[in-house]
Each structure stands twice: as structure tokens, then as C-alpha cells.
C-alpha positions in Angstrom: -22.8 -20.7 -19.5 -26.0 -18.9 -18.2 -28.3 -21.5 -19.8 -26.3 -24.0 -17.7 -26.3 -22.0 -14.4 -29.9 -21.4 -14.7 -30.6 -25.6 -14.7 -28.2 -25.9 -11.5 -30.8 -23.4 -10.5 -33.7 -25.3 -11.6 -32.1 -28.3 -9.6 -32.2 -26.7 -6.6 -35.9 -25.7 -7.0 -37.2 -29.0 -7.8 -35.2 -30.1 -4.6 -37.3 -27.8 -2.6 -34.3 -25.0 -1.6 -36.2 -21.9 -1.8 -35.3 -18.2 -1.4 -36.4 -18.3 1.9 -35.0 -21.8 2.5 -31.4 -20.5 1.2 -31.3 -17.0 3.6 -32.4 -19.1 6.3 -29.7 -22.3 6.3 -26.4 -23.4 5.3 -27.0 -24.3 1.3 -24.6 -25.3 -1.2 -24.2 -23.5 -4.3 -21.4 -24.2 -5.9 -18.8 -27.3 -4.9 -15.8 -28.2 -7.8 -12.2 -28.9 -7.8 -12.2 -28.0 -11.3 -12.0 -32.3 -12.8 -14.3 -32.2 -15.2 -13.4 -30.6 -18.9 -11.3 -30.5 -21.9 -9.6 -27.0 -22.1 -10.9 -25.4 -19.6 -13.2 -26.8 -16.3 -17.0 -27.1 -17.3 -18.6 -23.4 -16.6 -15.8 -21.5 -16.1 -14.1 -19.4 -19.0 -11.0 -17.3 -19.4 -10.6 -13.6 -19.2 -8.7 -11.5 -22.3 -5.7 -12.4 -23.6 -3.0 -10.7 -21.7 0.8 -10.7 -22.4 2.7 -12.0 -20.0 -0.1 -14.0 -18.6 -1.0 -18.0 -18.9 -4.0 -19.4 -18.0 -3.7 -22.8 -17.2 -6.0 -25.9 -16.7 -3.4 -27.9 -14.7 -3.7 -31.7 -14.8 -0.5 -32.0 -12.9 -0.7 -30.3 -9.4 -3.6 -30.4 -7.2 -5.2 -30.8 -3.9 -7.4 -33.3 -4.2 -8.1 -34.9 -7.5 -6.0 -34.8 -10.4 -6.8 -30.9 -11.8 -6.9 -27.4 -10.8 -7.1 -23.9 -12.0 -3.7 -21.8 -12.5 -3.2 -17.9 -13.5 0.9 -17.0 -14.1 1.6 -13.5 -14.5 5.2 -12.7 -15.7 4.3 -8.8 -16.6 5.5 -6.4 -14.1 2.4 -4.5 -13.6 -0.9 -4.9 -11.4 -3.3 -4.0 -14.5 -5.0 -5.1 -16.9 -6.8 -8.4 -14.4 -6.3 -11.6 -15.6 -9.3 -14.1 -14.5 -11.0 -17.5 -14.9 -14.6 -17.0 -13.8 -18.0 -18.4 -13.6 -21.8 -17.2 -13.3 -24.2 -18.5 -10.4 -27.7 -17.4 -10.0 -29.4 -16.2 -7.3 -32.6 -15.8 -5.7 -32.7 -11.6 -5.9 -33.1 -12.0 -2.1 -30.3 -10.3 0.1 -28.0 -13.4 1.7 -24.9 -14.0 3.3 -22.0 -15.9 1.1 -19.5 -17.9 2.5 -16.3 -18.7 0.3 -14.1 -20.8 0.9 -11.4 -22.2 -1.7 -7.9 -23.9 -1.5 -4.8 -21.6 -2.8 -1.5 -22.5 -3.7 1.5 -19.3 -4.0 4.6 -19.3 -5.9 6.1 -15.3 -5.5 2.5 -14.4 -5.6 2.2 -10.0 -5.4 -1.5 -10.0 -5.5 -4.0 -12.4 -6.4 -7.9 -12.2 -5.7 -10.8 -14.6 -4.8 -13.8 -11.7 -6.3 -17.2 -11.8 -6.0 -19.2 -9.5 -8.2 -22.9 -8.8 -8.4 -25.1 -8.4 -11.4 -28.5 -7.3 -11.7 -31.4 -8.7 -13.7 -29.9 -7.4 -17.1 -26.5 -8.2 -16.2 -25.2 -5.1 -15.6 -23.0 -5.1 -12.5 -24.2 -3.9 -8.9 -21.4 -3.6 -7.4 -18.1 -6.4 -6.5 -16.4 -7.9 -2.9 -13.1 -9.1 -2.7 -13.1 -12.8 -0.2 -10.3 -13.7 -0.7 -6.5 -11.9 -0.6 -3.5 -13.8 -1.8 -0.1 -11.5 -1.6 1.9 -8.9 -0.1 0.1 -7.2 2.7 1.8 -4.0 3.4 4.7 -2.3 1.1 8.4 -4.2 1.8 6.9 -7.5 2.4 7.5 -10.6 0.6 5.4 -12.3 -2.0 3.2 -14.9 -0.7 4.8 -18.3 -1.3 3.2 -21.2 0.6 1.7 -25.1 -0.7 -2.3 -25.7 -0.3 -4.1 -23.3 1.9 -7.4 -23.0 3.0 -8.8 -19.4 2.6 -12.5 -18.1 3.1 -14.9 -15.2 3.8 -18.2 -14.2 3.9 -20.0 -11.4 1.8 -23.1 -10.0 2.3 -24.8 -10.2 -1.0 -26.8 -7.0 -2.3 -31.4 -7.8 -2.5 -31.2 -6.8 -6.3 -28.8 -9.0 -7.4 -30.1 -12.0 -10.0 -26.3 -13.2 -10.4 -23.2 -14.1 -9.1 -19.9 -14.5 -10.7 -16.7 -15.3 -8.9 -13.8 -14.2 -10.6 -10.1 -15.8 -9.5 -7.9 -13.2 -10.3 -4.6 -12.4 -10.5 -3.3 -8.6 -10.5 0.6 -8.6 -9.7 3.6 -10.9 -11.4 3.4 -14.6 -9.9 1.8 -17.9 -10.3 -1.8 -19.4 -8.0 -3.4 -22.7 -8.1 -7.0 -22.6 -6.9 -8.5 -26.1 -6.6 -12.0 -27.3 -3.8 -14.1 -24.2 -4.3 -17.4 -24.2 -2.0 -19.8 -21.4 -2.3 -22.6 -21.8 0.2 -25.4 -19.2 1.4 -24.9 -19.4 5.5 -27.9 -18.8 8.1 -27.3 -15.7 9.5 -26.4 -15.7 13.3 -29.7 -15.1 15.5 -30.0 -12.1 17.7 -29.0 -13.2 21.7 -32.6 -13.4 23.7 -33.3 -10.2 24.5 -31.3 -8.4 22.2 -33.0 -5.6 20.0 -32.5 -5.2 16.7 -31.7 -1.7 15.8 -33.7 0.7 13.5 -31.5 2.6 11.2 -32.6 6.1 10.8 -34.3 6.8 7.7 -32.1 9.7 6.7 -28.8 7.9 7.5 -27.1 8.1 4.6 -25.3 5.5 2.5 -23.5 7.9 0.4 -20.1 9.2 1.6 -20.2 11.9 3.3 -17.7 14.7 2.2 -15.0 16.3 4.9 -12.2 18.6 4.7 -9.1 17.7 5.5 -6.6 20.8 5.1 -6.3 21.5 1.6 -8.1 18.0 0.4 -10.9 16.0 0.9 -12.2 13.4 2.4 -15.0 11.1 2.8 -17.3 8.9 5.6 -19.9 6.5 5.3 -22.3 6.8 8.5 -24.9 5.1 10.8 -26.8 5.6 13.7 -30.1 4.2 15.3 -33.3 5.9 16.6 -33.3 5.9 20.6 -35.3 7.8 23.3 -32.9 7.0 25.8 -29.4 8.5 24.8 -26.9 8.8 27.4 -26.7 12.0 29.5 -22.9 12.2 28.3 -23.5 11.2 24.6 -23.2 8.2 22.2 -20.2 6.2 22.1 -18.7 6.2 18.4 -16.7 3.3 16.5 -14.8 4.5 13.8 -13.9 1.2 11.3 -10.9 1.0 9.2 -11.2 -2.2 6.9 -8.8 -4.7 5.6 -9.3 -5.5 1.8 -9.3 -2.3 -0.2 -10.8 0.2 2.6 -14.0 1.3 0.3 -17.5 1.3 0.7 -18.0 -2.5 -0.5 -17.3 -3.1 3.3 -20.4 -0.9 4.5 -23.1 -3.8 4.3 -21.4 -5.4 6.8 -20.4 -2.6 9.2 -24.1 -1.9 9.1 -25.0 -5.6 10.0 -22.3 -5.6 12.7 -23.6 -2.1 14.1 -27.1 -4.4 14.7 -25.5 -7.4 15.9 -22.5 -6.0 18.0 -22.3 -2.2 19.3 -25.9 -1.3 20.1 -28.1 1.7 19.9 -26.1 3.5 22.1 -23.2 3.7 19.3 -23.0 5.4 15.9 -20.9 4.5 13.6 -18.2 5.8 11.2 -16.4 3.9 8.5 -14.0 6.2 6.4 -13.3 5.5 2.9 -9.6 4.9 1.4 -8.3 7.3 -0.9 -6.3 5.7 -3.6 -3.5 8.4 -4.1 -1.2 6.8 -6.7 -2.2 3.8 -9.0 0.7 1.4 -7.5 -0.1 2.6 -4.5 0.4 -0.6 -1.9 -0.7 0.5 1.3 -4.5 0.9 1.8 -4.1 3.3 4.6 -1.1 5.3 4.7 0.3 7.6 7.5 2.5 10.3 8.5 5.4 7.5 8.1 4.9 6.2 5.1 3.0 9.1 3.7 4.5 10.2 -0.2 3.7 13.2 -2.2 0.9 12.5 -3.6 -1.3 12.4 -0.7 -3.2 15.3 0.6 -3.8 14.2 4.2 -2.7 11.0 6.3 -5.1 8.1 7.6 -4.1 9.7 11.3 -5.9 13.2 9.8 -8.7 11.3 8.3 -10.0 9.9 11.4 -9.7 12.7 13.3 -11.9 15.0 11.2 -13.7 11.9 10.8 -14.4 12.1 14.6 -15.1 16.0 14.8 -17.3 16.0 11.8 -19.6 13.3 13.5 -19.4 15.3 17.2 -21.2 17.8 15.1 -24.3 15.7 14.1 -24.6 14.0 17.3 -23.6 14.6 20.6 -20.4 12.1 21.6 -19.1 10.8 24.7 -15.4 11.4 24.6 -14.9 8.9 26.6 -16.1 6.1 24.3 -14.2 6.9 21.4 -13.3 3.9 19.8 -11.8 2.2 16.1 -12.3 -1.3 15.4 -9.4 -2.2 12.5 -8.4 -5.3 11.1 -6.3 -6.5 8.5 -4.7 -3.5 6.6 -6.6 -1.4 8.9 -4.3 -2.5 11.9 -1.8 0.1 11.0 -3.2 3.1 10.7 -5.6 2.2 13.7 -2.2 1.3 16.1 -0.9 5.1 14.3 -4.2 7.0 15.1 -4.0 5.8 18.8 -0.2 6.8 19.4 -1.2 10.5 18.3 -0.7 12.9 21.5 -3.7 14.3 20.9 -6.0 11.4 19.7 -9.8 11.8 20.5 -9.4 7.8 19.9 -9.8 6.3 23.6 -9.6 2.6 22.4 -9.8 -0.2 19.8 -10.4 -3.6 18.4 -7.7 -4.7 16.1 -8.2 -8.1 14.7 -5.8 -10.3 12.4 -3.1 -7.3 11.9 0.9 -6.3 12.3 2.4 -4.6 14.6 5.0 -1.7 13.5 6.9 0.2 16.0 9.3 1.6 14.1 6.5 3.2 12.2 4.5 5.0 15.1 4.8 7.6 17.6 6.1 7.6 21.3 4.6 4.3 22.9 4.1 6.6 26.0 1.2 8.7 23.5 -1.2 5.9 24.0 -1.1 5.9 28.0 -4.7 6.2 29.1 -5.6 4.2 26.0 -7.1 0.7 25.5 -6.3 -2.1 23.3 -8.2 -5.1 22.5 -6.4 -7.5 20.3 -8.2 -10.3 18.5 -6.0 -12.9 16.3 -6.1 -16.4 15.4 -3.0 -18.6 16.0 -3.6 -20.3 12.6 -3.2 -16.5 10.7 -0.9 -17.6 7.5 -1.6 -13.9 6.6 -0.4 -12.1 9.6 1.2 -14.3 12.0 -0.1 -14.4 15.7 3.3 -13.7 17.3 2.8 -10.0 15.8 0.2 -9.6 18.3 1.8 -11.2 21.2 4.4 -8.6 20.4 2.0 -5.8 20.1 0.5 -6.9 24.0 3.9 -7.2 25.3 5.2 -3.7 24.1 1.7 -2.3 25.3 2.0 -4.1 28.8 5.6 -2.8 29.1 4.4 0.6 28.0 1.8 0.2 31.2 -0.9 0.2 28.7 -4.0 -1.2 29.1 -4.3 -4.6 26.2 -6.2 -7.5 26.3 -5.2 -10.4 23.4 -7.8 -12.9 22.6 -7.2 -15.2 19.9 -10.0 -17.4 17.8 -9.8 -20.6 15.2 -9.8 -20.4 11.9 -7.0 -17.8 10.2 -7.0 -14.7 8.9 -10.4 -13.9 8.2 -13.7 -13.2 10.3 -14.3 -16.7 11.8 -16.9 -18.1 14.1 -19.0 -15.7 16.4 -17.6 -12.6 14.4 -20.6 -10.5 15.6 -19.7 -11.6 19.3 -16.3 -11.3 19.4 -16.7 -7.9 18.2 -19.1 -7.0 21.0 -17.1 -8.7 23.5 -14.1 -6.4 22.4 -16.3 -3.3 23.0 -17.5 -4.6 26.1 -14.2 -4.5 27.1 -12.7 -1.4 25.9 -15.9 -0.1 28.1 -15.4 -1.8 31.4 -11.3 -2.0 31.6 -10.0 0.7 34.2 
């Protein structure tokens, strides 16, 4: 397979796409619907042997063509992976991947569209999820739905030599995957005038370790050199991501801390503690907290918070979380605390829970700056319609802007996020 892979990559030199050629414009890596083969597609190859798993080359159901790729789990249990993958090189220079693939769901727990990172020798860097296929939060359904169009970008590490994308399944249920496209995507220029920002050399990206009552807990971190600092302090954005809440994410929290909040921001992005291992909610709270956990999200980010006040001097006033996804939760629980140091946030593509947060009339003073698409599958846009109208009846400040696409980071993501800042800064 890696003798193969590395004449697709000989292709694409002789057709003149160099490194600098593929981190500079849209270029395709990888296009199949999986037609081509005789028990399995051409390049792709099936994980271990599993019981209560099939791994199916369907000639039967597709989306287009005649032929797709299937994974049926019948075990009750997330673990061991199932997986059809395939290896891809790359030019070792650091790039931003956009996949996008066609899914179908039959009772579907927990399925996976993974990207994972090797180095020169093979050995593995480090692994992204793109894609989510499943139950978001705990008590929700299975996902069942026909052909459906999910994507993602992933910012690839500079040492990696290969890729290989790994559809997965984790929890009982069947997917069809069919019209993969992997394709390196320009990244989006600075605005005229716009400085990009110098990390400091000695911010870390190692967590940084916090107590939290009797546990602990842990913070990735970034902030910028400036000579001008306002009088009152930096503003600080505390991110809660979807996906599995780790430190996978912090590549692009870094990027977006360039691109969309400025040098007069640092930035925090806790980590998620995985306190049980069927543990279904990525960031738990006081109410849905169990026994096992040591401290709630809502605790988290507020030592978070404190622990950064101590390293640089913070405005309270400009306080903020951006959350999306499973992050909406606990970001919508953090801001209903009476005595949140959170002043505001951006939560994109989430749910609304009412029944599992404080008194509305805690968040009074507060700011919220909702961003969904009307095409989310995942989490359906009428969630955040109802999340602006309890606000507005609450006489709490919210703002709902919605975007193309589905669930996912679509379009101007950089500028949509600094557009929700902007606001959060300039609402009454």
C-alpha cells in the first residue's frame, strides 16, 4: 500500500504540485467512492478481526456509483476500534486538510472519520477526529439518517511524512461511507492591515497543571508579545471544544488566536478529563456530574480563569468562552454560575439545556453570541432559536447569527469568530 501511495505521490510531482504549491492552493489528494476492487476497494485495508463486527465492501447501497464502504458493529461495547483505512503521503510541510465524505446511519452510537499522523519512520505523531457520526450528549438517540454530507478541516502537524484516514466505528450500529475528497485548502489571508501575532517563546504547549479541590486539572495556553497592553488588562477567551475536548484541538486554537482575537487577548483552552471509560459526555457538570469525577467543567474554568489572572494581568470585563459542539453545554453551565468571572461567549453549532442549568436570571449582565447553521443535521438550528428566545425573555443580552454549511466550521470560520468577539465587546 505504501509503494502505491508513494506513485500517487510521484504523480503529483511530475504534474508540478509542490510543497509550496499544495500549502498555498486548494489540491486534491485523495477522490474515491470506493468502485474499484475485488474484496476490498484498491488501497484501503481492514482493521483486526473483531467479534461482533463486519466489514463490508457493499456493491449494493451507494451514493453514487455502484459500491461503498460499510462497518456493522453488533457488540455492545465502544472498544476494541473497528476500521477500514488508507495511507497518503505528504510533503512534511505543515498544511490545512479539508475532509469531506458522504455517511449513511442505521442506530449508529459512534462512528469516526480519523485522521492520524505519522512521522518519517511511521511511528504516529499524533491523530484528529473530522468527522463525528452518533449520539452527541448522553440520552440521545443513535444517529439514523440516508446520505449525508460531512466535513472538517485539520491542521496537519510540519513533521508529518503520512497520512492515514481511518473510518471507524466505536459503538454497536452499521455506516456506509462512499465520495471521499481529501484536499490540502489555501489557508485564509490575513485582512489588509491585520498583524499577525508573535507567540511568545516561552508559551507553552504542554498543559499546564491546576488544582481543583482535591483533583487536578490541566490548560493549554497562549499569549502574544505587545508593548501596548491595555491600562485595564488583556481580555481572555477560554475555549471548550467539540470532538473529544483534548489537546488535538490546540493547533487550531493557536491559528484562530492569530486570525481572530488579537494581541490584545490570551488564550486558554482546558483539556477534558476522561473520568470513566464509557463516559459519554465530554464535558460534564454539576448536573450531570457522577462519582467518579473530582471536579465539574463549571470548576475547571473557573480556576482555569484565576490561574491565568496570575500570569497576566486580566480585564474582568472581557472575560469570555468560545464553545461549540459538545462544548455548548458546559459553556451555557459556566455562564449561569452566580458568581462566573465569565462575562460572555461564542457558542457555535450546540444544544440548548435548561433543565440542566442554573437560574436563567444568573446570567443577567452576561452576553451571548450564538453562531449555527440552519442545515446542522448534528444539532438542529431551532436549539438555538430556543436558546435566543429564553435569553431575550430572561432580558439577556444574545445575538443569533447563523452560516451555510452544517455542523462543522464552515466558510469564514476565522471571521465569524472575530465577528462574535467583536460583539461580545461592543453590545451594552
Amino acid at each position: 500500500m505504501r509503494n502505491s501511495c508513494l506513485q500517487i505521490f510521484a504523480l503529483m510531482s511530475t504534474f508540478g504540485f509542490s510543497s509550496e504549491v499544495l500549502s498555498q492552493a486548494p489540491v486534491s489528494l485523495l477522490k474515491d467512492s470506493f468502485e474499484e476492487g475485488k474484496a476490498a476497494p484498491d488501497g484501503w485495508s481492514k482493521g483486526a478481526t473483531i467479534d461482533g463486527v463486519k466489514y463490508l465492501y457493499d456493491k449494493r447501497i451507494a451514493k453514487s456509483g455502484e459500491r461503498s464502504l460499510c462497518l456493522e458493529k453488533t457488540a455492545q461495547r465502544y472498544f476494541p476500534i473497528a476500521q477500514w483505512s488508507r495511507e497518503l503521503p505528504h510533503s512534511g510541510e505543515s498544511a490545512t486538510l479539508k475532509v469531506s465524505i458522504q455517511v449513511r446511519a442505521q442506530k449508529a452510537t459512534k462512528a469516526i472519520v480519523d485522521v492520524m499522523f505519522l512521522d518519517g519512520n511511521g511511528k504516529s505523531i499524533s491523530h484528529k477526529w473530522a468527522c463525528y457520526i452518533g449520539s452527541q450528549e448522553d440520552g440521545e438517540p443513535p444517529a439514523t439518517h440516508d446520505w449525508k454530507d460531512y466535513s472538517a478541516e485539520v491542521e496537519v502537524p510540519p513533521e508529518t511524512k503520512t497520512l492515514a484516514i481511518g473510518l471507524q466505528i466505536y459503538g454497536p450500529g452499521k455506516v456506509w461511507f462512499d465520495d471521499l475528497d481529501v484536499t490540502y485548502v489555501r489557508p485564509e489571508p490575513e485582512n489588509e492591515g491585520e498583524k499577525k501575532i508573535e507567540s511568545q517563546p516561552d508559551a507553552p504547549d504542554t498543559a499546564i497543571q491546576i488544582e481543583i479541590g482535591t483533583g487536578k486539572g490541566e490548560y493549554l495556553y497562549a499569549d502574544a508579545k505587545t508593548n501596548d497592553a491595555p491600562a485595564a488588562g488583556k481580555g481572555l477567551l477560554v475555549v471548550l471544544p467539540g470532538g473529544s475536548g483534548n489537546a488535538d484541538f490546540f493547533p487550531f486554537i493557536k491559528r484562530m488566536h492569530e486570525q481572530s482575537v488579537g494581541d490584545q487577548f490570551c488564550l486558554a483552552q482546558p483539556v477534558a478529563k476522561k473520568w470513566t471509560d464509557d463516559q459519554a459526555i465530554v464535558w460534564p457538570t454539576f448536573a450531570n456530574r457522577s462519582d467518579a469525577m473530582e471536579y465539574s467543567t463549571e470548576e475547571l474554568v473557573d480556576q482555569v480563569v484565576r490561574d491565568v489572572a496570575k500570569r497576566t494581568k486580566l480585564d474582568p470585563n472581557r472575560i469570555y468562552v468560545l464553545a461549540w459542539s459538545s462544548g455548548g453545554p458546559a459553556a451555557y453551565a459556566a455562564m449561569f454560575q452566580p458568581e462566573s468571572l465569565v462575562q460572555g461567549g461564542v457558542i457555535a453549532m450546540s444544544v440548548f439545556k435548561p433543565e440542566l442549568l442554573p437560574e436563567t436570571t444568573n446570567a443577567k449582565g452576561r452576553r451571548f453570541y450564538l453562531l449555527h447553521s440552519p442545515e446542522d443535521q448534528v444539532c438542529p438550528y431551532a436549539l438555538a432559536e430556543q436558546a435566543e428566545q429564553t435569553l431575550s425573555q430572561a432580558d439577556i443580552r444574545v445575538k443569533l447569527v447563523s452560516y451555510d454549511g452544517g455542523h462543522g466550521w464552515h466558510g469564514d470560520v476565522y471571521g465569524n469568530i472575530r465577528r462574535g468577539i467583536q460583539w461580545l465587546e461592543q453590545a451594552p
